[in-house]
C-alpha positions in Angstrom: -12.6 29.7 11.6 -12.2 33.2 13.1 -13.3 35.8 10.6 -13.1 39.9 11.2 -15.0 40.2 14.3 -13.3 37.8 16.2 -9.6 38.5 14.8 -10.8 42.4 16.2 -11.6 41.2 19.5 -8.6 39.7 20.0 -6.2 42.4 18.9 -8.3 45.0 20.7 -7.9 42.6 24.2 -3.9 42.3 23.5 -3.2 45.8 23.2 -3.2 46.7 26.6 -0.9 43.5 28.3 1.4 43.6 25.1 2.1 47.8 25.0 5.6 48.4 25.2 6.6 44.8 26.2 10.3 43.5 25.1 10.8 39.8 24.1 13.4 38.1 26.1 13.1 34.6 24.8 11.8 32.3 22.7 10.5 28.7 22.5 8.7 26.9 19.7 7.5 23.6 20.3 6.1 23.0 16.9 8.1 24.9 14.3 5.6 24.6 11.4 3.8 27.5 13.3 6.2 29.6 11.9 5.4 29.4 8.6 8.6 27.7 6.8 11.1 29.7 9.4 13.4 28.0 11.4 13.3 28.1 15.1 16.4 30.0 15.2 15.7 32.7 12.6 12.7 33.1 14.4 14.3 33.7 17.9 17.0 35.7 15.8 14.4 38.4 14.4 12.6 38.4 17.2 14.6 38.5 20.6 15.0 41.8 22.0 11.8 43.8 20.0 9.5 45.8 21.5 5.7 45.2 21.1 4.2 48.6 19.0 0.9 49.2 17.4 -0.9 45.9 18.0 -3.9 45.8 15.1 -5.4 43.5 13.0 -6.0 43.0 8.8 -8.4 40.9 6.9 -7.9 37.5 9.4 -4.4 38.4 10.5 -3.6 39.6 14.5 -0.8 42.2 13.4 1.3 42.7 16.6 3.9 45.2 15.6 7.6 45.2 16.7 10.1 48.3 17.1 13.7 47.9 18.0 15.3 51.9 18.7 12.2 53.6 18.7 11.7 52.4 14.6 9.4 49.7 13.1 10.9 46.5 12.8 8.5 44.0 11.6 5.5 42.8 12.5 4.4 39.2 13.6 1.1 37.9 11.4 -0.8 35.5 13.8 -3.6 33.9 11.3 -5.6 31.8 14.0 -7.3 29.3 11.2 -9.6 26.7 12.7 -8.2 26.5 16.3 -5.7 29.5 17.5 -5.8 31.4 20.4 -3.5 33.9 22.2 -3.1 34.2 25.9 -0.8 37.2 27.6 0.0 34.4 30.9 2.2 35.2 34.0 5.4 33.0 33.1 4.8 30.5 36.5 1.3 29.5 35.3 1.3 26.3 33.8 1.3 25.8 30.1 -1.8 25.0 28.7 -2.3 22.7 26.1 -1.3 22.7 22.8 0.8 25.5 23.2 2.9 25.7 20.0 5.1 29.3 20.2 6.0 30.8 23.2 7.3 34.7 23.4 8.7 35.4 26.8 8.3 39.0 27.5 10.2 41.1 30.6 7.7 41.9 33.6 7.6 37.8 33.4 4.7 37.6 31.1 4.5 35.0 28.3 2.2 35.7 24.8 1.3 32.2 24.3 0.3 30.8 21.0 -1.9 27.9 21.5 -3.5 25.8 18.2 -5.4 22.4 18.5 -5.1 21.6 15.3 -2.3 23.0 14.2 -3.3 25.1 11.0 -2.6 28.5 12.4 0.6 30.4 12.0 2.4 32.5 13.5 4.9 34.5 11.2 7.2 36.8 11.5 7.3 39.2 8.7 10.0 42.3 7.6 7.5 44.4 6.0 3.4 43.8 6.9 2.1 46.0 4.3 4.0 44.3 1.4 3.0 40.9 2.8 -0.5 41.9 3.3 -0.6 44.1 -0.3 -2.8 41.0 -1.8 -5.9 42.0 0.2 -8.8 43.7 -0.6 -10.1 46.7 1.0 -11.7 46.8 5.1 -15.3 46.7 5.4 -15.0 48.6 8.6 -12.9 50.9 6.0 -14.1 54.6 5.7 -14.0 53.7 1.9 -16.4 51.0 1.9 -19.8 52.6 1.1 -22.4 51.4 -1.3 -21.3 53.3 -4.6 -17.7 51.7 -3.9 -19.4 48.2 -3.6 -21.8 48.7 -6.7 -18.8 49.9 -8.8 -16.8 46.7 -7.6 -19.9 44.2 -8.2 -20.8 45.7 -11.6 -16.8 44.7 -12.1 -17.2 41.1 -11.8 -19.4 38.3 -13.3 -19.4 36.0 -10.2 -21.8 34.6 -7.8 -22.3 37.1 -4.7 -21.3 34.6 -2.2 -18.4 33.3 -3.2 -17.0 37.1 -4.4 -17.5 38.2 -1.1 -15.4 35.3 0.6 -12.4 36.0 -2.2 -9.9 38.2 0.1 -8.8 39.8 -2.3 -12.2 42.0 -2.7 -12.9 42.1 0.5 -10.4 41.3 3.4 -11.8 39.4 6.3 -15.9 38.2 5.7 -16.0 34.1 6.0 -18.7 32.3 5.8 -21.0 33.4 9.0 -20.7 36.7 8.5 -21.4 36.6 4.3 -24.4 34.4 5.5 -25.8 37.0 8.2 -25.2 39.8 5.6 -27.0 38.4 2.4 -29.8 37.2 4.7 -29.9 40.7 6.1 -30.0 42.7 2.5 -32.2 39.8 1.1 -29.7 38.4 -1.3 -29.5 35.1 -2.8 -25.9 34.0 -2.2 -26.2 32.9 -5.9 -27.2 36.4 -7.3 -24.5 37.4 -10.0 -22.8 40.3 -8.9 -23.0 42.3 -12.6 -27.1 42.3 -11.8 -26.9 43.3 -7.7 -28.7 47.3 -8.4 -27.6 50.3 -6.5 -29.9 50.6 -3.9 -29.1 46.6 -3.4 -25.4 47.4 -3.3 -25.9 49.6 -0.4 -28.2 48.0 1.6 -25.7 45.2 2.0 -22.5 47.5 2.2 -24.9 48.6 5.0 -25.8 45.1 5.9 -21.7 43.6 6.3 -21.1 47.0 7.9 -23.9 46.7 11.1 -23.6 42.6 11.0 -19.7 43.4 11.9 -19.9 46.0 14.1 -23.1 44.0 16.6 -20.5 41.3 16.1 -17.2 43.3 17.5 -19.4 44.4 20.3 -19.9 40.7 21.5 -16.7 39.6 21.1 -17.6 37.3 18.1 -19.3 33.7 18.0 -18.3 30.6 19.5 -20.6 28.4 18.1 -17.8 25.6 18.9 -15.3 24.9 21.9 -12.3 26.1 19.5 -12.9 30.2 19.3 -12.3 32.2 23.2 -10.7 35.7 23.7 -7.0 36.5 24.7 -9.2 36.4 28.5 -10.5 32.8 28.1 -14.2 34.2 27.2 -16.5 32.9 24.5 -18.1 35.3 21.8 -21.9 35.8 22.2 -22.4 36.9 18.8 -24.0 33.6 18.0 -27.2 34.0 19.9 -28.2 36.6 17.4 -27.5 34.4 14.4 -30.6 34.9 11.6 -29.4 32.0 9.6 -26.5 30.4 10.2 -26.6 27.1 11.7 -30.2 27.4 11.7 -31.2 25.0 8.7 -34.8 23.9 9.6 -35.7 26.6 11.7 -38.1 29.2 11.4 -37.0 32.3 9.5 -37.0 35.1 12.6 -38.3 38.1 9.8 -40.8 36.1 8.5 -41.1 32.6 10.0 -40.3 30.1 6.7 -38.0 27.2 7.1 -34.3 28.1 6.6 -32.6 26.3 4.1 -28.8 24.8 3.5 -27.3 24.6 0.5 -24.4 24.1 -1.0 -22.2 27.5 -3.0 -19.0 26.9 -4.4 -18.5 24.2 -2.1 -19.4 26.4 1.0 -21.8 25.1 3.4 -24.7 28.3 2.7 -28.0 29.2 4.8 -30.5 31.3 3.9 -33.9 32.0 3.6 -36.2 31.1 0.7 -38.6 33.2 1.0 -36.3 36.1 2.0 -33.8 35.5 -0.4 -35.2 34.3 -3.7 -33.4 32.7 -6.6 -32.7 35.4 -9.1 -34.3 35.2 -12.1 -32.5 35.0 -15.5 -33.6 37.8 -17.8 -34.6 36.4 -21.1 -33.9 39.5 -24.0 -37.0 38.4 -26.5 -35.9 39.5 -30.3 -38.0 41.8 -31.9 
């Protein structure tokens, strides 16, 4: 599933073709896309809007619409397992699997293509209230180490599967919480009240630089599902430490990687890197 880096790369490669374009039609071929609309409330909110600030939150594409010069909602493209968007001159051929189609004037088409069909593509009134669930960015100014000791120290959970819940933190999935626990030397099983200071920053530091590598190459396409608004594949994979590396030698210090299983998450890691954290046991006397 596309996590942060990937969502970024494709609302950074959309915001060029989609500045200032007006929809002029509409076509859905599979209405569940929308997200419980109907295909002509859809068309309705939609037809005649004027692409704005095209950005992305947590896992959501956030392409912003304007009618008169004011905001006017916001479409939330979530791309799940398989989604992709295209920007298309309107006499190529439809690819496959094309599941909402926004005709735009300058006869371009923003096509929303989804293999499996589990993404969505929603059109909302107000994207801050939708999105107000969400935790905080880790590209975020405000995401520093004393921030993420504060909001560890808050909870009595298991590192790995706090850092997935989007709601304290928007937009880590499972690569990139793998990559950054390998990276600070954290067990994924570590419990969050016991992560110290100094550990609290090296992995705000650690999600932080894993990210940002991973935005410069476009993201990872470990599969044939995950390719930019242009048709490319990320490259962010080559670089991968641990994930999808079970059985292969550690590249810091050459053990065998390990996979395990973390509140029913598929995990990597390293044993030697990351070692199980001990229980402290409070003697009496």
């Amino acid at each position: 599933m596309p996590e942060l880096p990937e969502v970024e790369t494709v609302a950074r490669l959309l915001r060029r073709p989609l500045a200032g374009r007006r929809i002029v039609g509409v076509r859905v071929p599979w209405e569940r896309s929308l997200g419980g609309m109907s295909r002509q409330a859809f068309s309705s909110a939609v037809r005649g809007k004027v692409f704005g600030r095209v950005g992305r939150r947590a896992k959501y594409v956030v392409l912003g619409l304007r009618e008169g010069g004011a905001p006017a909602g916001a479409l939330l493209v979530h791309l799940r397992m398989s989604g992709r968007l295209h920007v298309d001159p309107a006499e190529r051929a439809e690819r496959p699997h094309t599941r909402v189609v926004l005709r735009l004037d300058r006869g371009r088409e923003l096509r929303f293509l989804d293999v499996r069909k589990f993404g969505r593509f929603v059109f909302v009134a107000d994207p801050e209230e939708a999105l107000a669930d969400l935790g905080p960015e880790p590209l975020s100014p405000d995401f520093d180490g004393e921030w993420l000791h504060a909001a560890l120290r808050s909870k009595r959970r298991m590192l790995k599967p706090l850092l997935l819940d989007q709601s304290f933190l928007a937009g880590l999935g499972n690569i990139y919480v793998d990559e950054s626990l390998h990276a600070a030397r954290l067990h994924p099983e570590t419990p969050s009240n016991r992560v110290s200071r100094r550990k609290a920053h090296e992995l705000a530091d650690a999600v932080r630089a894993t990210l940002e590598e991973a935005i410069e190459r476009e993201g990872s396409s470990f599969d044939t599902f995950y390719r930019t608004p242009e048709g490319n594949p990320g490259r962010f994979q080559d670089q991968f430490q641990v994930y999808g590396r079970a059985g292969r030698p550690c590249r810091r210090c050459g053990s065998t990687l390990s996979r395990i299983v973390v509140a029913q998450r598929g995990t990597h890691l390293c044993p030697r890197c990351q070692r199980v954290p001990r229980l402290r046991i409070r003697r009496p006397g």
